[in-house]
N, CA and C of each residue as an Amber inpcrd file, in Angstrom:
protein
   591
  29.1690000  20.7240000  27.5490000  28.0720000  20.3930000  28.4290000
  26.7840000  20.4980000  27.6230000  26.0800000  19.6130000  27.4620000
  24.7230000  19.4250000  26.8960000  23.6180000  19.5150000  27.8810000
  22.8500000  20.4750000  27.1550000  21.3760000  20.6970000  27.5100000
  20.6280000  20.9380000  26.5820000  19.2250000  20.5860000  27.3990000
  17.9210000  21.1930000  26.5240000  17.2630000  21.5630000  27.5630000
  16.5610000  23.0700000  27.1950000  15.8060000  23.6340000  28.1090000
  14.1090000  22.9370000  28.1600000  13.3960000  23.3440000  28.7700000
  12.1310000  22.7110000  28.9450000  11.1160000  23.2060000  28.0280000
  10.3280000  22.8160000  27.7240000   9.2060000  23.2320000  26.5870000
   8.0420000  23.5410000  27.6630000   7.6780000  25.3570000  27.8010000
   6.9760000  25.5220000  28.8210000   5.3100000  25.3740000  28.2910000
   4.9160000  24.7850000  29.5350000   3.2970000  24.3950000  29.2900000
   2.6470000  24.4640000  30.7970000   1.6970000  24.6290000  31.1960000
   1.3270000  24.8660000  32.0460000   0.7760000  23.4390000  32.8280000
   0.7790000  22.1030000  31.8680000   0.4070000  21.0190000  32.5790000
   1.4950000  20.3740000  32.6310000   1.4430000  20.1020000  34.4490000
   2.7250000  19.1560000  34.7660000   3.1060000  18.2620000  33.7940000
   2.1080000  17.2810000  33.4910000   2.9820000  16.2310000  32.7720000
   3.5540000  16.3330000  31.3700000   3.4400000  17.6620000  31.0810000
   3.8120000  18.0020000  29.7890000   5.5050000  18.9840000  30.2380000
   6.2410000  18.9920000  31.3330000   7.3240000  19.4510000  31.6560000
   8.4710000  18.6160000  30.9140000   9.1540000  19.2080000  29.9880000
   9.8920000  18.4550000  29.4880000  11.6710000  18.5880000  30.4000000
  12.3350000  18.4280000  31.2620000  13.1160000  19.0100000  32.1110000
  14.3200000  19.1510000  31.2190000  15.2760000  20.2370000  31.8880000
  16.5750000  20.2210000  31.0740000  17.3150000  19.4410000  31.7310000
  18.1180000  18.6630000  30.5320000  19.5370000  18.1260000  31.1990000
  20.2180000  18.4310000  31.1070000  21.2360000  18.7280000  32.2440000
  22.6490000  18.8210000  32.2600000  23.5880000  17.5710000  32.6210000
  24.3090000  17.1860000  31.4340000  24.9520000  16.2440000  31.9140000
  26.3870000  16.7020000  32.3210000  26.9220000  16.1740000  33.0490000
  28.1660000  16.2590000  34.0540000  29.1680000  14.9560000  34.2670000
  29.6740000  14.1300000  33.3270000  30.3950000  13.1660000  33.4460000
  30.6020000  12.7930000  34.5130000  30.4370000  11.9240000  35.4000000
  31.6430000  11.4480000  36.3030000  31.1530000  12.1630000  37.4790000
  30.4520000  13.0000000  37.5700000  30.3280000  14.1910000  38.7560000
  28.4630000  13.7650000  39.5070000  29.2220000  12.8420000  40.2370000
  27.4800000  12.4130000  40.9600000  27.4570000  13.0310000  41.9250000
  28.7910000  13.7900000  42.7050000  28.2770000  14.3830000  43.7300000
  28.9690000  16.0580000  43.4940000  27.9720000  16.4990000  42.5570000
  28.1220000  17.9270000  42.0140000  27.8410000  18.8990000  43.0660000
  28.1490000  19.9940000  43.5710000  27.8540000  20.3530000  44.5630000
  27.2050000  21.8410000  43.8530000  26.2930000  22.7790000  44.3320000
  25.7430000  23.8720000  43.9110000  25.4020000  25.0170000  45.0340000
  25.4240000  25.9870000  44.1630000  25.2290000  27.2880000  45.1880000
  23.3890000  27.7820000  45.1020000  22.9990000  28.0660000  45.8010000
  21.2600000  28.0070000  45.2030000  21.3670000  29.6680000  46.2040000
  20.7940000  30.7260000  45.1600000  20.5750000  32.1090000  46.0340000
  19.0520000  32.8140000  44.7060000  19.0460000  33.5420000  45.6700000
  17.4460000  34.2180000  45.1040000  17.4330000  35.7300000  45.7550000
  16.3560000  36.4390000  44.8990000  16.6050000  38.2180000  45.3500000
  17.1210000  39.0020000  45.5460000  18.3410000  38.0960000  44.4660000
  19.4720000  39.4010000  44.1800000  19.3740000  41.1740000  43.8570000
  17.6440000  41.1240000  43.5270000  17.3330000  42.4540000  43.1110000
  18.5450000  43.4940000  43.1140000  19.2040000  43.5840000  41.8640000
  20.2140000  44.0910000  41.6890000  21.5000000  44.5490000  42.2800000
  21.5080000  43.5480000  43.4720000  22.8570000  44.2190000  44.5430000
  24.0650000  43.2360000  43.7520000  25.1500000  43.4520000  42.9560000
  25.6530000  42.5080000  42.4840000  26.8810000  42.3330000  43.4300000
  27.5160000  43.3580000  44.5700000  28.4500000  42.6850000  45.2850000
  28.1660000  41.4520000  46.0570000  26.8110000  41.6800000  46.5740000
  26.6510000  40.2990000  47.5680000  26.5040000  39.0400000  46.5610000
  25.7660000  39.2690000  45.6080000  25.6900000  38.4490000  44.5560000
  26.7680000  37.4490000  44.7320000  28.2320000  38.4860000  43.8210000
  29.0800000  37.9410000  43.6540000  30.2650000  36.9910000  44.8440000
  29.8110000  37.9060000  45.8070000  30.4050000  37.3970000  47.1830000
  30.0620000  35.8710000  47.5260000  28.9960000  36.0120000  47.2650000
  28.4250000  34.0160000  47.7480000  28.4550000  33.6550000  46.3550000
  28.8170000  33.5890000  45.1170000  29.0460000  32.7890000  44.2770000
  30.5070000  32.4210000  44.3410000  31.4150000  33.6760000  44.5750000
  32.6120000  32.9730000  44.5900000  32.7960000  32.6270000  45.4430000
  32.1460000  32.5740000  46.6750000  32.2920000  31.9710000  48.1920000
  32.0340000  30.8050000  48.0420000  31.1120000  30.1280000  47.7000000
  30.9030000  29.0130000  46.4860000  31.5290000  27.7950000  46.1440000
  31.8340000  28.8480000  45.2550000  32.7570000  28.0200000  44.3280000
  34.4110000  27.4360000  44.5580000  34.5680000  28.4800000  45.5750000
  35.8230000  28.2910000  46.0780000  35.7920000  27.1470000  47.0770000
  34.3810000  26.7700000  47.6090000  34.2380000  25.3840000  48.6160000
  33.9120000  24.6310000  47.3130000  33.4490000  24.4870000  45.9620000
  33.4420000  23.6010000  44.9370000  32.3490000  23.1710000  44.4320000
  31.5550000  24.4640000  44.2840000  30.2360000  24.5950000  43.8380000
  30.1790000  24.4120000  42.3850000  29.7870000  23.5600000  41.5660000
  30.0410000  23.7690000  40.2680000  29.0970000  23.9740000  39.1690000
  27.6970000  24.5260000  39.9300000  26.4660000  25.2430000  39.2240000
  25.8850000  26.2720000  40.0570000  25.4080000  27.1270000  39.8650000
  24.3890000  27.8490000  40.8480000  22.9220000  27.9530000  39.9490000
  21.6500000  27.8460000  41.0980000  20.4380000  28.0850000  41.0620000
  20.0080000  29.2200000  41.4520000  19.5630000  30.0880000  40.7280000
  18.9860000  31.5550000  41.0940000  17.6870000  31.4550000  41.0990000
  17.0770000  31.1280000  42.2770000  15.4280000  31.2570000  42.0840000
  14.5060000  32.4580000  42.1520000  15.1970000  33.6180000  41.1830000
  13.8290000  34.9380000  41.0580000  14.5390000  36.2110000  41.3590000
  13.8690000  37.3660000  40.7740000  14.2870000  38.6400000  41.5070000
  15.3890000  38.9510000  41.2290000  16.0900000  38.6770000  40.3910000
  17.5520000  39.2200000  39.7170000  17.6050000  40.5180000  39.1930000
  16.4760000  40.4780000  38.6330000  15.9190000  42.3940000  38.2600000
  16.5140000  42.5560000  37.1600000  17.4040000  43.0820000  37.3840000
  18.3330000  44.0800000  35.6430000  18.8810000  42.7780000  35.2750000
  19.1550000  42.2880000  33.7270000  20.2830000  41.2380000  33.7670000
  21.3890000  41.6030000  33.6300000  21.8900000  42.7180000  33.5780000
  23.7130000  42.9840000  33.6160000  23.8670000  43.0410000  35.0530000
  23.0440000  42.8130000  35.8380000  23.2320000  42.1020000  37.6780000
  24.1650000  40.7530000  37.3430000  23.7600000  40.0020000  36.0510000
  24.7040000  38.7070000  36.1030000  26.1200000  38.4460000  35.6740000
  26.5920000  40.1210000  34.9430000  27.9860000  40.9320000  35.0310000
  28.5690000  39.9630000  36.1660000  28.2570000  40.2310000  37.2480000
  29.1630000  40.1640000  38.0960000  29.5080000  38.4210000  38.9040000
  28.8010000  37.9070000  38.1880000  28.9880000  35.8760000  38.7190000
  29.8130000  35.7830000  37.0890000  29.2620000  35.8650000  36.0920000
  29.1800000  35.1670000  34.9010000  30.8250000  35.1520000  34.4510000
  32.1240000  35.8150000  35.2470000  33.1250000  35.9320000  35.0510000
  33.9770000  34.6180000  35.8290000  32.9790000  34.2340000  36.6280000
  33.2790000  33.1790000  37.5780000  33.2330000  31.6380000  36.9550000
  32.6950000  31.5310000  35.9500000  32.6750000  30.5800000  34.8520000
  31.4240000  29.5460000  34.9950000  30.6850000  29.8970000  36.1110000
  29.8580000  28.4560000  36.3520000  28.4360000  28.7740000  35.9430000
  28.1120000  27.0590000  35.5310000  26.6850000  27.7990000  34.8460000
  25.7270000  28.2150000  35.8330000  24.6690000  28.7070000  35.1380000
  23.8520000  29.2890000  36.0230000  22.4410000  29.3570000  35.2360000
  21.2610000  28.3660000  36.3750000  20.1280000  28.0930000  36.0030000
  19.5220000  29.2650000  36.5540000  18.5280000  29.7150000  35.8720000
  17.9790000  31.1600000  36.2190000  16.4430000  31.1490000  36.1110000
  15.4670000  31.4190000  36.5730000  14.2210000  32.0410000  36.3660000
  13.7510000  33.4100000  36.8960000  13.0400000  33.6210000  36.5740000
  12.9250000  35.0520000  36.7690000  12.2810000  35.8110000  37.9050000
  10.8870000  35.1380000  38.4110000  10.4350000  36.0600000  39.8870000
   9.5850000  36.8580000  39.6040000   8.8000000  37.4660000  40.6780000
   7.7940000  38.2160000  40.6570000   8.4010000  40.1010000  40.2560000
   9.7680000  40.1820000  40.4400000  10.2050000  41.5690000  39.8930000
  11.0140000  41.1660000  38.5670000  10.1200000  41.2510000  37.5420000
  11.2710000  40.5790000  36.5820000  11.9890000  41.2210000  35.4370000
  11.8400000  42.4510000  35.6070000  13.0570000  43.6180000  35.3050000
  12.9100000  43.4170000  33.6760000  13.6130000  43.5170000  32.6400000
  13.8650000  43.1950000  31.1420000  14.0070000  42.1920000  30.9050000
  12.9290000  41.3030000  30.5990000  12.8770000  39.8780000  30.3400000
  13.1950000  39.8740000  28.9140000  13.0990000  40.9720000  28.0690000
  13.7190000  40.3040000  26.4590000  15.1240000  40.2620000  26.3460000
  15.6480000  41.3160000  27.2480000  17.1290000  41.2800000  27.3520000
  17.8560000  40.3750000  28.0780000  16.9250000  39.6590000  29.2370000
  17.4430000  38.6640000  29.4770000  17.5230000  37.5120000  28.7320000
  16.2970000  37.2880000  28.2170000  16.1250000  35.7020000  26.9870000
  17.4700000  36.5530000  26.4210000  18.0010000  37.5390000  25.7050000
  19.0580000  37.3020000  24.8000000  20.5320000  37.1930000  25.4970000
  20.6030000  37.4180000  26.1810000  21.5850000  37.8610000  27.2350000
  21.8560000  36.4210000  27.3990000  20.7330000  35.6910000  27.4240000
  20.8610000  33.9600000  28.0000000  21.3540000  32.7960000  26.4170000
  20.9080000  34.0150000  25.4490000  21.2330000  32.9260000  24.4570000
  22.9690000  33.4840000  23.7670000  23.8020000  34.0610000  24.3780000
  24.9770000  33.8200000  24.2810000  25.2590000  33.0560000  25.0030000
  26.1010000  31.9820000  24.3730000  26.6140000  30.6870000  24.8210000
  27.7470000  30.7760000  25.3700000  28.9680000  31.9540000  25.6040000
  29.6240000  32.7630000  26.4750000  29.4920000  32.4830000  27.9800000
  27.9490000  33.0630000  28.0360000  27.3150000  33.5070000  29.4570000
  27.3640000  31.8570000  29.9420000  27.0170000  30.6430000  29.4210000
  26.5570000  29.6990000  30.3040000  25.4670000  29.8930000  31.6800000
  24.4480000  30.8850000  30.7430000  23.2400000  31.1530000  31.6020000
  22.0980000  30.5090000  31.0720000  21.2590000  29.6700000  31.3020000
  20.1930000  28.9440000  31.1470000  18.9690000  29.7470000  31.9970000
  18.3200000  30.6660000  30.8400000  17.1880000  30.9410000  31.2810000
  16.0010000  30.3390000  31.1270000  15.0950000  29.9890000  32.0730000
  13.6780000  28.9660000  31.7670000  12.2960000  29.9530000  31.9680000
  12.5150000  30.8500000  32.6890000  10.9000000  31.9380000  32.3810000
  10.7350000  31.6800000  33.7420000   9.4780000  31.2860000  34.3350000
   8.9210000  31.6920000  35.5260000   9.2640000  30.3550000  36.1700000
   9.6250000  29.4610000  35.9510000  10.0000000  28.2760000  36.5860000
  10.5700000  27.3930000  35.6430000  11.0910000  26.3730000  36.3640000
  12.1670000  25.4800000  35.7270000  11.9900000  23.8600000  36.1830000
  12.2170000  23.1340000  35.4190000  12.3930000  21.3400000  35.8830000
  13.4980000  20.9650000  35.0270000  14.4930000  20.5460000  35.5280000
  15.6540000  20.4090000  35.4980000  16.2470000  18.5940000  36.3720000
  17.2810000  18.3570000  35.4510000  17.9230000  17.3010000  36.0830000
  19.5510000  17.6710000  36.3850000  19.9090000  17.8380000  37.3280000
  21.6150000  17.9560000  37.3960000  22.0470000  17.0140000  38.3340000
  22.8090000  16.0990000  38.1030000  23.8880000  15.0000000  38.6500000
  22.7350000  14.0800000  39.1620000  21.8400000  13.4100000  38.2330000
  20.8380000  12.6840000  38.9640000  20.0550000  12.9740000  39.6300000
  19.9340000  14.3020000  39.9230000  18.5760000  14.8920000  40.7970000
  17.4110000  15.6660000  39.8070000  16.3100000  15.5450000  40.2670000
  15.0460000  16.0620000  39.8680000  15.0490000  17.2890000  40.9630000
  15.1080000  18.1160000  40.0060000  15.2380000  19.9530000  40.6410000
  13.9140000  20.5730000  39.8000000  13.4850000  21.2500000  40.5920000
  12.6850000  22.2600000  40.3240000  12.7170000  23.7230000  41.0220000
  12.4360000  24.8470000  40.2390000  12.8050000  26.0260000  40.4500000
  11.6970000  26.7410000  40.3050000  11.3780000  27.5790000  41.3920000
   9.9500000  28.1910000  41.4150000  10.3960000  29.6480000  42.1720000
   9.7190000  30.7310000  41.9400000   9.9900000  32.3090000  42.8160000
   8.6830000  31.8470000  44.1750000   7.6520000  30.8090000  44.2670000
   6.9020000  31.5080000  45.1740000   6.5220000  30.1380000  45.9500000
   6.6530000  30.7580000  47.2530000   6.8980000  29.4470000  48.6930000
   5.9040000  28.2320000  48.6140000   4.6950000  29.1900000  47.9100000
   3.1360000  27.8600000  48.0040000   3.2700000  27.3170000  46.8940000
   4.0280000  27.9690000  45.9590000   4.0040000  26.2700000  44.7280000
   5.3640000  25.8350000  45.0680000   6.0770000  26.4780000  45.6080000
   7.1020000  24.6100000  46.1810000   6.6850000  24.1260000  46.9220000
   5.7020000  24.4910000  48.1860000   5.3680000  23.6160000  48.7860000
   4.5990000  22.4280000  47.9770000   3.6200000  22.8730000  47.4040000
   2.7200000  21.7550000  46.4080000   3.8280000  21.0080000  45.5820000
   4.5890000  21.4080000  45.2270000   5.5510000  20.6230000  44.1280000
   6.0960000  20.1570000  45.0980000   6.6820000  20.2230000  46.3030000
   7.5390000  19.0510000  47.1080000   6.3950000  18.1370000  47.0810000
   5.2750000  18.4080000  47.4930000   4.1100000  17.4110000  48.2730000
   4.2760000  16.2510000  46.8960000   4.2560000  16.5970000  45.9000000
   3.8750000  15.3090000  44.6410000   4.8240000  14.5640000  44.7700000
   6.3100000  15.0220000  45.6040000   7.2260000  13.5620000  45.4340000
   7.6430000  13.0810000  43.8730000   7.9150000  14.5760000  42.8750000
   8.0830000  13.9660000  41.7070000  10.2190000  14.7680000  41.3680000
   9.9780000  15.3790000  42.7040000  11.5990000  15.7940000  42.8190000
  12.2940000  15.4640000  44.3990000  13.6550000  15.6670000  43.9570000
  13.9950000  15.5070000  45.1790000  14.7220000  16.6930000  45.4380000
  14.7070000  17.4900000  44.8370000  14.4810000  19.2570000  45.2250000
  14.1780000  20.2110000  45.1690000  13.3620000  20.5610000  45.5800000
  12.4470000  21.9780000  44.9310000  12.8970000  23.3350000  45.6210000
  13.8230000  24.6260000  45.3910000  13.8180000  25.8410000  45.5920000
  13.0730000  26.9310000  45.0220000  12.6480000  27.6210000  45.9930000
  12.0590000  28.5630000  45.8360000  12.9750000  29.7230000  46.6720000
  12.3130000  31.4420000  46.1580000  12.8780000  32.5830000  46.9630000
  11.9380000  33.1170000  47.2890000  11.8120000  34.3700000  46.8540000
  10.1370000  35.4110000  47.9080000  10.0910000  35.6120000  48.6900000
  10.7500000  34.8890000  49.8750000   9.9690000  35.1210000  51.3960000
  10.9820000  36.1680000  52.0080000  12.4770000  36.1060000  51.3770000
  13.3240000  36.6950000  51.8920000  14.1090000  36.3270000  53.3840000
  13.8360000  34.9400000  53.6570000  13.9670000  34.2170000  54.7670000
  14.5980000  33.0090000  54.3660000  16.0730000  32.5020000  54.6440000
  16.2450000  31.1650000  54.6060000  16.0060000  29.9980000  55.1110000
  15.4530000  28.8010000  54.5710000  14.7670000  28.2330000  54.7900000
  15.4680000  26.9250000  54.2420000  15.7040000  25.4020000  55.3370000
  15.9110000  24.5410000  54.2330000  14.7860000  23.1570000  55.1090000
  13.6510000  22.7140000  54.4570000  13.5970000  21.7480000  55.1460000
  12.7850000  20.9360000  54.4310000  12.5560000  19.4450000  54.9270000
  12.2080000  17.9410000  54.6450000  10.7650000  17.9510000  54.4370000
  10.0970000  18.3470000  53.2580000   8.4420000  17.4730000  53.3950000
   7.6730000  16.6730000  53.1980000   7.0260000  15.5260000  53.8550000
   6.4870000  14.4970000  53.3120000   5.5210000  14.7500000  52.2450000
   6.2340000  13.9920000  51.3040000   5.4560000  13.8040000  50.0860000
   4.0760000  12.7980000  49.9330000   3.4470000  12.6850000  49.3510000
   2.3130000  11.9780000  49.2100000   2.6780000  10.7110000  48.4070000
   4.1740000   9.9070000  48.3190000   4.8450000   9.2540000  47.7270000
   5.2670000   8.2970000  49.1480000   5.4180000   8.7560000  50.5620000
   5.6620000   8.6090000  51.9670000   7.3000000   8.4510000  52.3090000
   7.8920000   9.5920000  51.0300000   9.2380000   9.8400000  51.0230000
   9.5020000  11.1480000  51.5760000  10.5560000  12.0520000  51.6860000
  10.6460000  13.4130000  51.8520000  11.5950000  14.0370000  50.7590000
  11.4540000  14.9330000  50.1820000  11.4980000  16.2340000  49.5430000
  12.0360000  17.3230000  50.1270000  13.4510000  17.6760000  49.7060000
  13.6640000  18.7150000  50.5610000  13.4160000  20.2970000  49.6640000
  12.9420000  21.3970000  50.7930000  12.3960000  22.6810000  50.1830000
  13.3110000  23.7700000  50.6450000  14.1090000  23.7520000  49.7830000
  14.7690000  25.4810000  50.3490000  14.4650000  26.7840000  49.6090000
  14.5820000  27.8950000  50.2510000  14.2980000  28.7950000  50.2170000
  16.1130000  29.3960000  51.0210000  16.7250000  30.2650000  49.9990000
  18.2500000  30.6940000  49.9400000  18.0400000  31.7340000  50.9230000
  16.9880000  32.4330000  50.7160000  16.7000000  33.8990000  51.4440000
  17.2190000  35.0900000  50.2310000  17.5650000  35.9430000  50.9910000
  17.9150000  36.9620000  49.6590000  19.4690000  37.2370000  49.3370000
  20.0930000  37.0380000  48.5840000  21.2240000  37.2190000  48.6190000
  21.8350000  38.7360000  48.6230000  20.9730000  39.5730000  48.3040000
  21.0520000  41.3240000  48.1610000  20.6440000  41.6950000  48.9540000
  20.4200000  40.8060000  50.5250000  20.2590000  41.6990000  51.7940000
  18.8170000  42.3820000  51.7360000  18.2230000  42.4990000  50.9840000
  16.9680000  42.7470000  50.9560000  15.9090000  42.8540000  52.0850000
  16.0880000  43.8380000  53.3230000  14.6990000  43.7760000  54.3680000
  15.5960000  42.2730000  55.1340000  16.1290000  41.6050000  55.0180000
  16.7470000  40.5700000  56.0270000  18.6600000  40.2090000  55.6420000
  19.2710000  39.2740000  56.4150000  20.3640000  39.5200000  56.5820000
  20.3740000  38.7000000  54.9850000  22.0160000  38.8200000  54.3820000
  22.2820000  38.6030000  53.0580000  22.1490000  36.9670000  53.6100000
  21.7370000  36.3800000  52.8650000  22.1550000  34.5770000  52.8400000
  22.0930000  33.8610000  51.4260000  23.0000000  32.9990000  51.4190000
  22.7780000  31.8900000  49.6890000  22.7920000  30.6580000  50.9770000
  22.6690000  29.4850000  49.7340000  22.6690000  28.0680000  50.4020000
  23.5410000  27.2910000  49.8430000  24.8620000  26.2070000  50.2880000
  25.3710000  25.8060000  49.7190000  25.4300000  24.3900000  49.9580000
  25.2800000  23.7160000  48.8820000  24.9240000  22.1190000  49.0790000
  25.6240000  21.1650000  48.2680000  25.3380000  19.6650000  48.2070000
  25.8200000  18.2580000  47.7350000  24.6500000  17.9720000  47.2900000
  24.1580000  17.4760000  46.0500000  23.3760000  16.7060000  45.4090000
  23.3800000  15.6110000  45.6210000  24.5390000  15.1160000  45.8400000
  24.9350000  13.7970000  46.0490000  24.4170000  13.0860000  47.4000000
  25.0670000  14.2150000  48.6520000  24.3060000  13.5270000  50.0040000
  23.2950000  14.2970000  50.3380000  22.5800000  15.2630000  49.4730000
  21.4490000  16.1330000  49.7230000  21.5870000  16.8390000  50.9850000
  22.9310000  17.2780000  51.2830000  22.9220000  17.6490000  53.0190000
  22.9170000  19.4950000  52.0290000  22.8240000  20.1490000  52.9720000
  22.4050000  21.6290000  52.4740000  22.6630000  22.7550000  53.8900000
  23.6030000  23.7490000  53.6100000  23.5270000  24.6730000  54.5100000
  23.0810000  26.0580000  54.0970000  22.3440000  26.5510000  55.2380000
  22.6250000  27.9260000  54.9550000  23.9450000  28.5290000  55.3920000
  23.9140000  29.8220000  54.5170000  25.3210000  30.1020000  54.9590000
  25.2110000  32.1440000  55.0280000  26.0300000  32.8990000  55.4870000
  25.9200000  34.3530000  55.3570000  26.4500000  34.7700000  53.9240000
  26.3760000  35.8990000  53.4320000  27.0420000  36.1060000  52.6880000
  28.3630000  36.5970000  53.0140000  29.6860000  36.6180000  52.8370000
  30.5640000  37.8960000  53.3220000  30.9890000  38.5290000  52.2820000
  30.7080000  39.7160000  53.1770000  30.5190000  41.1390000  52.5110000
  32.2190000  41.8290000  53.5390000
């Protein structure tokens, strides 16, 4: 599987996105969870919950905290796009942690632009810059976490298309009930779902 991560810069049009290419797989399906803040059973519970419906990437948008929290997915084999969040625990150990090629963990820093199975993804920890990044109409998915509330919905873009914005909620139960989100790229349909614990 080939990628290149993004060359971070702070002006949009200088986002270089990673690709993941995926042969054959237009309708890739993915697990998207956020604020794992170190609970790794629930973690692991909705990744392999997942994967076992035929999830074949997950999106972690923030708050992962420790990275040996990713101990407990990374046995599960699927890659996993990662940024980091407003609690962002050992970020040097994570950059290295991410550059064993073992892990199939793709770390991008505080946000991410990404292409998987033909979609324009973007990955953000905080609710008001996905909202602004749905509004530009330059993806057709933008997740975010933070709020600790799951969230999946349609916003008109300034393009007079819609953009869908989810927000997983927290997958570590965090102050609200555990939730990930599990979706189709392909027909962009998206559920929330519980974790089971």
């Amino acid at each position: 599987m080939a990628h290149a991560k993004k060359r971070l810069c702070r002006h949009r049009k200088y986002l270089v996105p990673a690709r993941v290419q995926c042969p054959g797989r237009w309708n890739l399906k993915i697990c998207i969870v956020s604020d794992s803040h170190d609970h790794r059973e629930p973690l692991a519970a909705a990744v392999a919950e997942a994967k076992a419906l035929g999830a074949q990437a997950v999106l972690h948008c923030g708050d992962l905290v420790a990275p040996s929290t990713l101990h407990a997915i990374i046995r599960l084999g699927l890659p996993i796009h990662l940024i980091h969040g407003n609690n962002t625990g050992d970020l040097f150990h994570l950059n290295r942690f991410a550059q064993e090629p073992a892990n199939r963990v793709h770390y991008y820093g505080q946000d991410a632009s990404l292409a998987l199975a033909q979609r324009r993804i973007f990955l953000v920890h905080y609710p008001h810059y996905a909202k602004a990044l749905a509004l530009t109409g330059d993806y057709d998915l933008v997740c975010n976490g933070h709020e600790h509330r799951a969230i999946v919905e349609r916003v008109r873009n300034v393009k007079g298309k819609d953009t869908l914005r989810i927000d997983p909620g927290t997958v570590g139960g965090v102050s609200a009930p555990a939730t990930y989100v599990f979706g189709d790229l392909q027909t962009l349909e998206f559920a929330i779902r519980p974790v089971p614990l």
